[in-house]
Biopython code that builds the backbone (N, CA, C, O; Angstrom):
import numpy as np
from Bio.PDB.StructureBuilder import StructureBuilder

atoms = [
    (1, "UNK", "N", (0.835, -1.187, 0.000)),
    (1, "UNK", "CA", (0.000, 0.000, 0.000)),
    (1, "UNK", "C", (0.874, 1.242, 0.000)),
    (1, "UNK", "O", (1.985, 1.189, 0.526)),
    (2, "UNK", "N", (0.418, 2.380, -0.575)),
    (2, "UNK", "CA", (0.817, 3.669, -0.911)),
    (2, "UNK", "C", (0.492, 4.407, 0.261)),
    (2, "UNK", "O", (-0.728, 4.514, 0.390)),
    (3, "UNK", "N", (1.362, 5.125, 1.439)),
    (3, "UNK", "CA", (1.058, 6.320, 2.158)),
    (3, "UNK", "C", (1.387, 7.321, 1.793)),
    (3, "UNK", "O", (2.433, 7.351, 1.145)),
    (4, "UNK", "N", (0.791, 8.344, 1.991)),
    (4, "UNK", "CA", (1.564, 9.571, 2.071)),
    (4, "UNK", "C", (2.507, 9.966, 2.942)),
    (4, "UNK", "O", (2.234, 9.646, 4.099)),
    (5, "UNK", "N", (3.754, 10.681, 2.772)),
    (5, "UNK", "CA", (4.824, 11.049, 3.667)),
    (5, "UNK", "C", (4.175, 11.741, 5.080)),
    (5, "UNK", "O", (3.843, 12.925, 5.034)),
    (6, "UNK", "N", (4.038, 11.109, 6.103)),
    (6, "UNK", "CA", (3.359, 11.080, 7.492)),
    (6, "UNK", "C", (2.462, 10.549, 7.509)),
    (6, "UNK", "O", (1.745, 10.795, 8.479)),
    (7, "UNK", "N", (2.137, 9.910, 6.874)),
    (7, "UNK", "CA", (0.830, 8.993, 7.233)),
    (7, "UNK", "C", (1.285, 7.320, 7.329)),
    (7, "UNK", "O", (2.210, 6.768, 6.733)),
    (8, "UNK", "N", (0.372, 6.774, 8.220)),
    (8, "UNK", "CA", (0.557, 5.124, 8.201)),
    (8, "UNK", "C", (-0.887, 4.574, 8.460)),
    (8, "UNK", "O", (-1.891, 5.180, 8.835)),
    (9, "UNK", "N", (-0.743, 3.519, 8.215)),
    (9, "UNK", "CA", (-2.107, 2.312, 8.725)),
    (9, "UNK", "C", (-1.970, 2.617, 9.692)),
    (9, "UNK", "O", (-1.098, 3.287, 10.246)),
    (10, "UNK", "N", (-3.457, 1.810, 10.237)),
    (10, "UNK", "CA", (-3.720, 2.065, 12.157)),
    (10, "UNK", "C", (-3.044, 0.992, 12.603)),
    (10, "UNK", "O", (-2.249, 1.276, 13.499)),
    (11, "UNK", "N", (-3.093, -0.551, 12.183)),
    (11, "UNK", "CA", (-2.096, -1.117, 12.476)),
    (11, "UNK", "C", (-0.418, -0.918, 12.811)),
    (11, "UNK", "O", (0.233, -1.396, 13.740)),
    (12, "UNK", "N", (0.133, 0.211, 11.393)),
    (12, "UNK", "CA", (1.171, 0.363, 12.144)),
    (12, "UNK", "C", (1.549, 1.539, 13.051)),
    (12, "UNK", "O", (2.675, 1.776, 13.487)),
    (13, "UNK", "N", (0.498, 2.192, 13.251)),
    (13, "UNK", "CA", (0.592, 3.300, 14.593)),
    (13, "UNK", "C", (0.260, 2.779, 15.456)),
    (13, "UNK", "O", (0.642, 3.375, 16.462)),
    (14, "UNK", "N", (-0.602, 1.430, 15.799)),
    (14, "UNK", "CA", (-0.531, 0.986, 16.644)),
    (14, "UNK", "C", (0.552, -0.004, 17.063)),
    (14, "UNK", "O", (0.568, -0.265, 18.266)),
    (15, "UNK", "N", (1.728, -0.777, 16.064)),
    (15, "UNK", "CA", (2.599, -1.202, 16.412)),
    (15, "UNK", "C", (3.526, -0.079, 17.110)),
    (15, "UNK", "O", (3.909, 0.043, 18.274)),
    (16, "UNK", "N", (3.716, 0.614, 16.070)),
    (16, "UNK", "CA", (4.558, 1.873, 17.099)),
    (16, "UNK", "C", (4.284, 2.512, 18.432)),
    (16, "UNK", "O", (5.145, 2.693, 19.293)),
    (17, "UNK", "N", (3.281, 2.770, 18.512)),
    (17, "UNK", "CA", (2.740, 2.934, 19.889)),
    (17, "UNK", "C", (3.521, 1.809, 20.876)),
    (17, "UNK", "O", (4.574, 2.084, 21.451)),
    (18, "UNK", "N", (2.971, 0.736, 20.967)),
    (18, "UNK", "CA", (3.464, -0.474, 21.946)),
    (18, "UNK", "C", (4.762, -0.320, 21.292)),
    (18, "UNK", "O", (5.302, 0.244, 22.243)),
    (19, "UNK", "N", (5.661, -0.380, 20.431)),
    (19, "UNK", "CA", (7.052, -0.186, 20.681)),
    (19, "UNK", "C", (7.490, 0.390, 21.870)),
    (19, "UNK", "O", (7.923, -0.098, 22.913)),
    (20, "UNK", "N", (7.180, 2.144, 21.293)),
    (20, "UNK", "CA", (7.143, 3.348, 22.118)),
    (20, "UNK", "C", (7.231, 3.167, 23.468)),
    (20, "UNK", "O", (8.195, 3.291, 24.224)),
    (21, "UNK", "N", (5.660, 2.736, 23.750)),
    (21, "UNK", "CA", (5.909, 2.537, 25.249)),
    (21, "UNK", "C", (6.495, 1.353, 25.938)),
    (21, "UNK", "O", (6.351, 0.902, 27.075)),
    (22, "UNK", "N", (7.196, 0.987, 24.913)),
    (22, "UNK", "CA", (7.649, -0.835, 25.961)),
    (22, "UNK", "C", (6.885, -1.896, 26.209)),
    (22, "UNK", "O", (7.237, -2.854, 26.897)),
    (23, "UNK", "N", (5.826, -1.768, 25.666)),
    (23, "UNK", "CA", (4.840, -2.915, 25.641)),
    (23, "UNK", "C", (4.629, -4.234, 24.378)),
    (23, "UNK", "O", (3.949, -5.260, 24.406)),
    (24, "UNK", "N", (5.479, -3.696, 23.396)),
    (24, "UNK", "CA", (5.260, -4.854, 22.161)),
    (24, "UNK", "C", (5.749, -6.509, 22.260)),
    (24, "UNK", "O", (5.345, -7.502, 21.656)),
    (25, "UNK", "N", (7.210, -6.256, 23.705)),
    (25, "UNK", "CA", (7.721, -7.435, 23.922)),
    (25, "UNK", "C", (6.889, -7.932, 24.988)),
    (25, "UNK", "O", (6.929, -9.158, 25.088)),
    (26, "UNK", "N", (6.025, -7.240, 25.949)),
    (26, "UNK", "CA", (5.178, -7.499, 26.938)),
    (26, "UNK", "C", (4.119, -8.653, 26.027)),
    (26, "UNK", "O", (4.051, -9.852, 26.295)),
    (27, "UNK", "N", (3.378, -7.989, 24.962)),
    (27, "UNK", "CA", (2.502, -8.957, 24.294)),
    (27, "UNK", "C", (3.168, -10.020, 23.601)),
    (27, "UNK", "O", (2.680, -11.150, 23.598)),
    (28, "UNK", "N", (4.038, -9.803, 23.126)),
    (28, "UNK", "CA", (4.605, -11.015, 22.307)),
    (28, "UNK", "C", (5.107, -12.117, 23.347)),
    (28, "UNK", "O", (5.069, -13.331, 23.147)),
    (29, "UNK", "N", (5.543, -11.536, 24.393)),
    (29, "UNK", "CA", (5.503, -12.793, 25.808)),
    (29, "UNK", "C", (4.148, -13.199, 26.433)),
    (29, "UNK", "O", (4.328, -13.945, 27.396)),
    (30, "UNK", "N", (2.989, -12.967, 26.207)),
    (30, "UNK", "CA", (2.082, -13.344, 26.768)),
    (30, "UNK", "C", (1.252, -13.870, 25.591)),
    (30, "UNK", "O", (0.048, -14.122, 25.623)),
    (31, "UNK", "N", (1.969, -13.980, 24.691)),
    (31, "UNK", "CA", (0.799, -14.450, 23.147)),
    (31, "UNK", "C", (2.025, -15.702, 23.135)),
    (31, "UNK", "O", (1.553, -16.823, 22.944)),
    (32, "UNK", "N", (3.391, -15.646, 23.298)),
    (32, "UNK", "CA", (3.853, -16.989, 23.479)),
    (32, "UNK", "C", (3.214, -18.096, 24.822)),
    (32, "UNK", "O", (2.998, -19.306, 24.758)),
    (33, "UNK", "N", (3.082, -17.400, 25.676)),
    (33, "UNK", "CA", (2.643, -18.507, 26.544)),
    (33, "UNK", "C", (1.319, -19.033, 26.374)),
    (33, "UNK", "O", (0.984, -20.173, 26.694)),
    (34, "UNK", "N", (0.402, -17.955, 25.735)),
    (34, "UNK", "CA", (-0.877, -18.631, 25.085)),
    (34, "UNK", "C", (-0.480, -19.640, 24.429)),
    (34, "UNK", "O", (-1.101, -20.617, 24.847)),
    (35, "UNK", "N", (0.333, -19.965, 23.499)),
    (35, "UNK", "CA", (0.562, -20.824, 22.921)),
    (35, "UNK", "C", (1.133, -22.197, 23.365)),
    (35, "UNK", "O", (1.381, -23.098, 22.564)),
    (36, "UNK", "N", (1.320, -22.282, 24.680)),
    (36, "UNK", "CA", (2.031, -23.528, 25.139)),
    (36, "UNK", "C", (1.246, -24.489, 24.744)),
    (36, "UNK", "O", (1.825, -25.278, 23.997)),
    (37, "UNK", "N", (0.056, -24.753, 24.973)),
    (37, "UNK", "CA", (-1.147, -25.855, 24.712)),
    (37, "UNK", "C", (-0.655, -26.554, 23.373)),
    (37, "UNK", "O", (-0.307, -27.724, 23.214)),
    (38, "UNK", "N", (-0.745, -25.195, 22.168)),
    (38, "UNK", "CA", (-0.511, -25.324, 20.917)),
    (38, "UNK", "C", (0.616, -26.488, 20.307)),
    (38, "UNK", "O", (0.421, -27.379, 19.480)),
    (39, "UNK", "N", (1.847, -26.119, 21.040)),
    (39, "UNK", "CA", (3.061, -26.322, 20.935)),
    (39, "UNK", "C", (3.422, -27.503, 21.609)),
    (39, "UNK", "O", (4.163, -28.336, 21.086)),
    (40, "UNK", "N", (2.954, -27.627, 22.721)),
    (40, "UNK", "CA", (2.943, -29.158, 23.677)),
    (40, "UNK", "C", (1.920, -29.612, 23.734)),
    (40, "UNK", "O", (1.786, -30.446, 24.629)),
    (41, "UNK", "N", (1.073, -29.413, 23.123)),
    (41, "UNK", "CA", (0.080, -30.464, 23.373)),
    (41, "UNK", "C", (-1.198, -30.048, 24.406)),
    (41, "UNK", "O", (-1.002, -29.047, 25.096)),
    (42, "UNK", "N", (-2.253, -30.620, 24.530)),
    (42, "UNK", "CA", (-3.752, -29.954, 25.335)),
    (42, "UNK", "C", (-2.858, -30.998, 26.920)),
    (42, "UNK", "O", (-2.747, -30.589, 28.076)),
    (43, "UNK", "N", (-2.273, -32.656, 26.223)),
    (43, "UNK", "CA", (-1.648, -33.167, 27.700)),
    (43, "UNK", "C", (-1.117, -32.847, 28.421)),
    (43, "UNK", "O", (-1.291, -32.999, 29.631)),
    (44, "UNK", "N", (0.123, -32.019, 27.571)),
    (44, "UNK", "CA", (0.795, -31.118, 28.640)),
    (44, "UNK", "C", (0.415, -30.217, 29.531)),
    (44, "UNK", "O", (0.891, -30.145, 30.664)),
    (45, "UNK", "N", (-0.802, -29.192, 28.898)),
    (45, "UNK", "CA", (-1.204, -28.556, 29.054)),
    (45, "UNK", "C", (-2.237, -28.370, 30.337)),
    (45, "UNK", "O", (-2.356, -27.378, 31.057)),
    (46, "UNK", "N", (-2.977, -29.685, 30.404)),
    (46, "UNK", "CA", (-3.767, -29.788, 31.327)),
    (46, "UNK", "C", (-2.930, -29.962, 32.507)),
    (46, "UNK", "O", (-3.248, -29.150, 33.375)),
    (47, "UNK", "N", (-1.608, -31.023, 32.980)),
    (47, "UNK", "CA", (-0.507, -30.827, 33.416)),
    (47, "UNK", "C", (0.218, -29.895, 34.041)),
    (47, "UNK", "O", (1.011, -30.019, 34.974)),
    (48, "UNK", "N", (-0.240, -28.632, 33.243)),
    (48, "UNK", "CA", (0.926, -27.355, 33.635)),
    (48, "UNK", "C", (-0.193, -26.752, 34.539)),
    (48, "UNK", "O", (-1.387, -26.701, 34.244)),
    (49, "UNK", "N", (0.446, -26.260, 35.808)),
    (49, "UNK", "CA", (-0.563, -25.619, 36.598)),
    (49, "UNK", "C", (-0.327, -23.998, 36.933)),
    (49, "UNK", "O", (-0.925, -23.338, 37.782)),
    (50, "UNK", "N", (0.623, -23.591, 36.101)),
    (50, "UNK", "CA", (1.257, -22.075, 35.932)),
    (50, "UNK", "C", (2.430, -22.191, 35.342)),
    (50, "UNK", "O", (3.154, -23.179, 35.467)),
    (51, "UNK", "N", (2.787, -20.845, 34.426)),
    (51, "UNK", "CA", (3.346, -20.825, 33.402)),
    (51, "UNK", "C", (3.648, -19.106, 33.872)),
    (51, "UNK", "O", (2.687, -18.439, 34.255)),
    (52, "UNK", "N", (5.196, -18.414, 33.796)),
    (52, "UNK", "CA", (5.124, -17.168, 33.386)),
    (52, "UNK", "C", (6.385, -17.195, 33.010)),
    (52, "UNK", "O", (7.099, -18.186, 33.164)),
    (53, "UNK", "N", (6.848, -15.870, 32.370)),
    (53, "UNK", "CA", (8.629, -16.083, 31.465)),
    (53, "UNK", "C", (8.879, -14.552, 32.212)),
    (53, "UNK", "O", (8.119, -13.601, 32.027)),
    (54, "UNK", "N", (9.943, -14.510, 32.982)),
    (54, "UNK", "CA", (10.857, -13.478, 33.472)),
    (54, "UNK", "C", (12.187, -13.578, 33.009)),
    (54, "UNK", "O", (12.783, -14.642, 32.841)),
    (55, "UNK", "N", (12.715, -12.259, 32.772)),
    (55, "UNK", "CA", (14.204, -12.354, 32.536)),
    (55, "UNK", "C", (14.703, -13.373, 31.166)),
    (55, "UNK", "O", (15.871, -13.501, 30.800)),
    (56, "UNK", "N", (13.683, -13.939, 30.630)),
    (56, "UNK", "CA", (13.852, -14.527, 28.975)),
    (56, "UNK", "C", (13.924, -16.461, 30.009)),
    (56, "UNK", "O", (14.727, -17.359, 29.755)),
    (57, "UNK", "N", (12.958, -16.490, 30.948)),
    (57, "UNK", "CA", (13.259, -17.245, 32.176)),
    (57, "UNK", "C", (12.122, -18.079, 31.678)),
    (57, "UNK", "O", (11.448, -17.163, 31.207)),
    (58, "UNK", "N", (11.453, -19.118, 31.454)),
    (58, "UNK", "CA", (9.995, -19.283, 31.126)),
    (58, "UNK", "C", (9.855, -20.396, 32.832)),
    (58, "UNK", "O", (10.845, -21.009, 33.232)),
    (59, "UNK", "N", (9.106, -20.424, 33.254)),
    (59, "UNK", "CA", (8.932, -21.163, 34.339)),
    (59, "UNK", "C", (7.286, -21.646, 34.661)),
    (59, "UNK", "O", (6.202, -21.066, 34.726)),
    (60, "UNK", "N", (7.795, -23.094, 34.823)),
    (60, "UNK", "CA", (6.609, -23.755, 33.965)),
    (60, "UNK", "C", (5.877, -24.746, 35.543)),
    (60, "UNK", "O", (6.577, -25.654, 35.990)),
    (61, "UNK", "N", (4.966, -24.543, 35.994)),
    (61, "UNK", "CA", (4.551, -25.601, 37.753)),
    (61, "UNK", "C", (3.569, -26.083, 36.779)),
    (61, "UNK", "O", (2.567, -25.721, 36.163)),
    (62, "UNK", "N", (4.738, -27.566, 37.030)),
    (62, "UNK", "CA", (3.941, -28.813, 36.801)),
    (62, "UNK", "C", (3.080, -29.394, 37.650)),
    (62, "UNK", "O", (3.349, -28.797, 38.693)),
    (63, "UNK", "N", (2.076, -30.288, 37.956)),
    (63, "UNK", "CA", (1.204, -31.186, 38.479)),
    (63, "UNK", "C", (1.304, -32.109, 38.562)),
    (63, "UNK", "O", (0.530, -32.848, 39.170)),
    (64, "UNK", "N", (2.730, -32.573, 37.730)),
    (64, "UNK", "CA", (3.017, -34.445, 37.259)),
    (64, "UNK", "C", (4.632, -34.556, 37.448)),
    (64, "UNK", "O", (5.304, -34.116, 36.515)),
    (65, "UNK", "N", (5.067, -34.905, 38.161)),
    (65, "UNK", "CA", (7.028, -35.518, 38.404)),
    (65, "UNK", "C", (7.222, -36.133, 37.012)),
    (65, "UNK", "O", (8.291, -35.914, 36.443)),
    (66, "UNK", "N", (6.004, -37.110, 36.229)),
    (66, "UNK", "CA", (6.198, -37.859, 35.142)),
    (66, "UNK", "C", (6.279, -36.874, 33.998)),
    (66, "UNK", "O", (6.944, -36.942, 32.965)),
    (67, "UNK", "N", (5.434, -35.931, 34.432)),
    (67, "UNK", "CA", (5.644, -35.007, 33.374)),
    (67, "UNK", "C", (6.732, -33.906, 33.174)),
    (67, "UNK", "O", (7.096, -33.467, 32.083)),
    (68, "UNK", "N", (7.233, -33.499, 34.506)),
    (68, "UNK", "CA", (8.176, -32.681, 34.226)),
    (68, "UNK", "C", (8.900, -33.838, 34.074)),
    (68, "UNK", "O", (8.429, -34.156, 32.982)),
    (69, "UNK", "N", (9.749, -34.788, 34.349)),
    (69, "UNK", "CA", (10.873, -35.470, 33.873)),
    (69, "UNK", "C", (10.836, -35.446, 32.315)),
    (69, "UNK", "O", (11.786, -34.859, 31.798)),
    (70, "UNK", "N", (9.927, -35.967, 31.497)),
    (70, "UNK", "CA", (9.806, -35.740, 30.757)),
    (70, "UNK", "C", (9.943, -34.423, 29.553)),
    (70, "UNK", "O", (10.265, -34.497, 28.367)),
    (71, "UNK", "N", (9.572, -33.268, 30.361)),
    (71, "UNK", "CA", (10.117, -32.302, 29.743)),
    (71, "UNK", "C", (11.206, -31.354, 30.015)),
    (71, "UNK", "O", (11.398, -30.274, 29.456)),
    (72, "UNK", "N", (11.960, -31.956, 31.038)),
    (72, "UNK", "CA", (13.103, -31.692, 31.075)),
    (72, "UNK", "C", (14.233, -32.302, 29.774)),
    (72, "UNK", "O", (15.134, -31.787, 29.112)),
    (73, "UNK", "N", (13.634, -33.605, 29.852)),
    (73, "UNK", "CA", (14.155, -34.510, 28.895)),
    (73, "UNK", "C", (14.504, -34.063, 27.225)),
    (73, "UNK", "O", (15.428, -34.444, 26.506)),
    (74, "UNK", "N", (13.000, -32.783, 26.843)),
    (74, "UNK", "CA", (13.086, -31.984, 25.868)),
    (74, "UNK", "C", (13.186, -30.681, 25.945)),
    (74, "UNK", "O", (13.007, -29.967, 24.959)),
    (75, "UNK", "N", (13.556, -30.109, 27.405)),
    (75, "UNK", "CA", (14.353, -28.595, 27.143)),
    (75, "UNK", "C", (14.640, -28.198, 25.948)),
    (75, "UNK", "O", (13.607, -27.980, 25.314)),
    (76, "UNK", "N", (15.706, -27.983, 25.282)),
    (76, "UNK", "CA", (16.195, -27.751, 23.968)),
    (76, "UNK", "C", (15.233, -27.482, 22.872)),
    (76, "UNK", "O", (15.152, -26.502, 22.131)),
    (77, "UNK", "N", (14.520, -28.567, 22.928)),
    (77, "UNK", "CA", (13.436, -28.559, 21.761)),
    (77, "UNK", "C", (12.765, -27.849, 22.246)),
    (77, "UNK", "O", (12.619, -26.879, 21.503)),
    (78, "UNK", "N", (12.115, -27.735, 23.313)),
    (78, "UNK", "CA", (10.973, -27.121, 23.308)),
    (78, "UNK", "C", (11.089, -25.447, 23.544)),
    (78, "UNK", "O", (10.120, -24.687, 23.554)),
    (79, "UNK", "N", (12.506, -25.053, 23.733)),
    (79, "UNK", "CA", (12.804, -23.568, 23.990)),
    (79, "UNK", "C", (12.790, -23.211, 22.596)),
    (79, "UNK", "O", (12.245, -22.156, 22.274)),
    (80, "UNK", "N", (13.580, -24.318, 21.299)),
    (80, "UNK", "CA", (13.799, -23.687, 20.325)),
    (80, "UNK", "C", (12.084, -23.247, 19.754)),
    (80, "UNK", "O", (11.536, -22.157, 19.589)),
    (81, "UNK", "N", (11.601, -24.721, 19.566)),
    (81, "UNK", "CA", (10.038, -24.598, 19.305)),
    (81, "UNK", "C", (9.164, -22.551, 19.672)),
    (81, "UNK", "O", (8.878, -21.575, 18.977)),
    (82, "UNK", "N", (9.091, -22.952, 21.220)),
    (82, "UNK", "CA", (8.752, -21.228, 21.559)),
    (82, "UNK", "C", (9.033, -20.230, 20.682)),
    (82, "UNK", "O", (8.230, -19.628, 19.970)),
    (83, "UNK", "N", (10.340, -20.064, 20.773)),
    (83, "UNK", "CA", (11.051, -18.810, 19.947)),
    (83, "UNK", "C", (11.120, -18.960, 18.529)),
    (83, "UNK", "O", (11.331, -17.902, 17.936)),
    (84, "UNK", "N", (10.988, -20.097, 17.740)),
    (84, "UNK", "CA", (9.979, -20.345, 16.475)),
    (84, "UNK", "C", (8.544, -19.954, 16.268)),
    (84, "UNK", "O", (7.776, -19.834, 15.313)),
    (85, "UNK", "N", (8.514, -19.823, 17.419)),
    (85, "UNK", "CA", (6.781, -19.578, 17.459)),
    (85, "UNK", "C", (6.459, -18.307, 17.518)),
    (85, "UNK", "O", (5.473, -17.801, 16.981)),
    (86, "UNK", "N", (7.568, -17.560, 18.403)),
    (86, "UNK", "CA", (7.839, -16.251, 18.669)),
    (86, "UNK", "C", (8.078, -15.315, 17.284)),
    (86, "UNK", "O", (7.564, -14.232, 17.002)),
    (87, "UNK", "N", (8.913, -16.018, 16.626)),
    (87, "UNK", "CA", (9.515, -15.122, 15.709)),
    (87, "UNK", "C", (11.132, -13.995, 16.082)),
    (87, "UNK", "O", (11.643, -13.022, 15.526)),
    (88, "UNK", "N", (11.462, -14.861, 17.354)),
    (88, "UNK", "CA", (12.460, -14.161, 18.042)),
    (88, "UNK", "C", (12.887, -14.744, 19.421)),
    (88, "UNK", "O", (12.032, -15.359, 20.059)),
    (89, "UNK", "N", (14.019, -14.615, 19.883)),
    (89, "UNK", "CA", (14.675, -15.342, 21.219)),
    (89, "UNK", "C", (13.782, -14.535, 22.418)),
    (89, "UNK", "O", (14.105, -13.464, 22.932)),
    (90, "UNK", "N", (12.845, -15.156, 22.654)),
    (90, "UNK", "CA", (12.006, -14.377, 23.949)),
    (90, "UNK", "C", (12.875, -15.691, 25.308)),
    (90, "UNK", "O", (13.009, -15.475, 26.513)),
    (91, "UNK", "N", (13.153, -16.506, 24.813)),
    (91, "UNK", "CA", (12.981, -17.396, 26.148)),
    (91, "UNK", "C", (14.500, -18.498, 26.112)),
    (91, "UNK", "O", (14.467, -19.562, 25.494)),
    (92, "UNK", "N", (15.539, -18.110, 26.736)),
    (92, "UNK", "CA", (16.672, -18.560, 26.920)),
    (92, "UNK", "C", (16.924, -19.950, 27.644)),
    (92, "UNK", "O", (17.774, -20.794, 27.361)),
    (93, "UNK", "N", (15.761, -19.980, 28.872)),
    (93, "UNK", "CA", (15.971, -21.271, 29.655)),
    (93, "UNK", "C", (14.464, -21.464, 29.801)),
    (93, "UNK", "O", (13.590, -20.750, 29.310)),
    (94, "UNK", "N", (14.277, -22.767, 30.712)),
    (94, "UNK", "CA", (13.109, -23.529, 31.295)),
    (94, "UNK", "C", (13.334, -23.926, 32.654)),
    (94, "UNK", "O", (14.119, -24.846, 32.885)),
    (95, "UNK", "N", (12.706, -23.308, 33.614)),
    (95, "UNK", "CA", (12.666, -24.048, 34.892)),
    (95, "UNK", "C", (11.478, -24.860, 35.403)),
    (95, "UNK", "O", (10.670, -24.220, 36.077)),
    (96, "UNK", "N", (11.210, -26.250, 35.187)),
    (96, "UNK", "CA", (10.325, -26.820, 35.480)),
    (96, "UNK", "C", (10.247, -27.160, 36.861)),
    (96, "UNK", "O", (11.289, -27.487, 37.429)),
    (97, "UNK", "N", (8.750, -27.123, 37.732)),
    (97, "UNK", "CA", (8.432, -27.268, 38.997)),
    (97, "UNK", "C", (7.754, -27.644, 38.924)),
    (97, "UNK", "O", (7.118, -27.970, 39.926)),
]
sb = StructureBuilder()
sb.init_structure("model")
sb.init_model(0)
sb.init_chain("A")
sb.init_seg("    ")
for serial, (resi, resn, name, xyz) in enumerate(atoms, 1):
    if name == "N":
        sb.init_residue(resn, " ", resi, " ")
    sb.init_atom(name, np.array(xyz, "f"), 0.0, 1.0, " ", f" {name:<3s}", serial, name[0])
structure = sb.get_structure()
């Protein structure tokens, strides 16, 4: 699409906006953790009894020993998976509990 010089879509004044104020990585971390279900599965999912990512930290309270062993087992994969999903390195480690 064609703008005129100062003009943009509302979409991208609204990306800029959440740039601006520091909020664009806020959503893109909370639209990744929506996605855990997606990505692991509804099993896992039902399993996980809280989920939040600090410090690029994702920290995941399990409900199942069988289950976190298990996904300890796929750390690696499943960090790369996220940040595939992301479109960017949001999440460096996994601490499962």
């Amino acid at each position: 699409m064609f703008y005129p010089k100062n003009e943009m879509s509302l979409g991208e004044a609204i990306r800029a906006y959440l740039k601006a104020m520091g909020l664009d990585k806020k959503l893109k971390e909370k639209a990744l953790i929506n996605s855990w279900e997606e990505i692991l599965g509804i099993g896992i999912a039902k399993a996980t009894a809280g989920i939040y990512l600090q410090n690029q930290t994702l920290f995941v309270q399990l409900n199942s020993s069988v289950v976190r062993h298990q996904l300890q087992m796929m750390k690696s994969g499943i960090i790369d998976a996220l940040n595939k999903k992301a479109g960017e390195v949001l999440v460096k480690d996994i601490v499962f509990r």
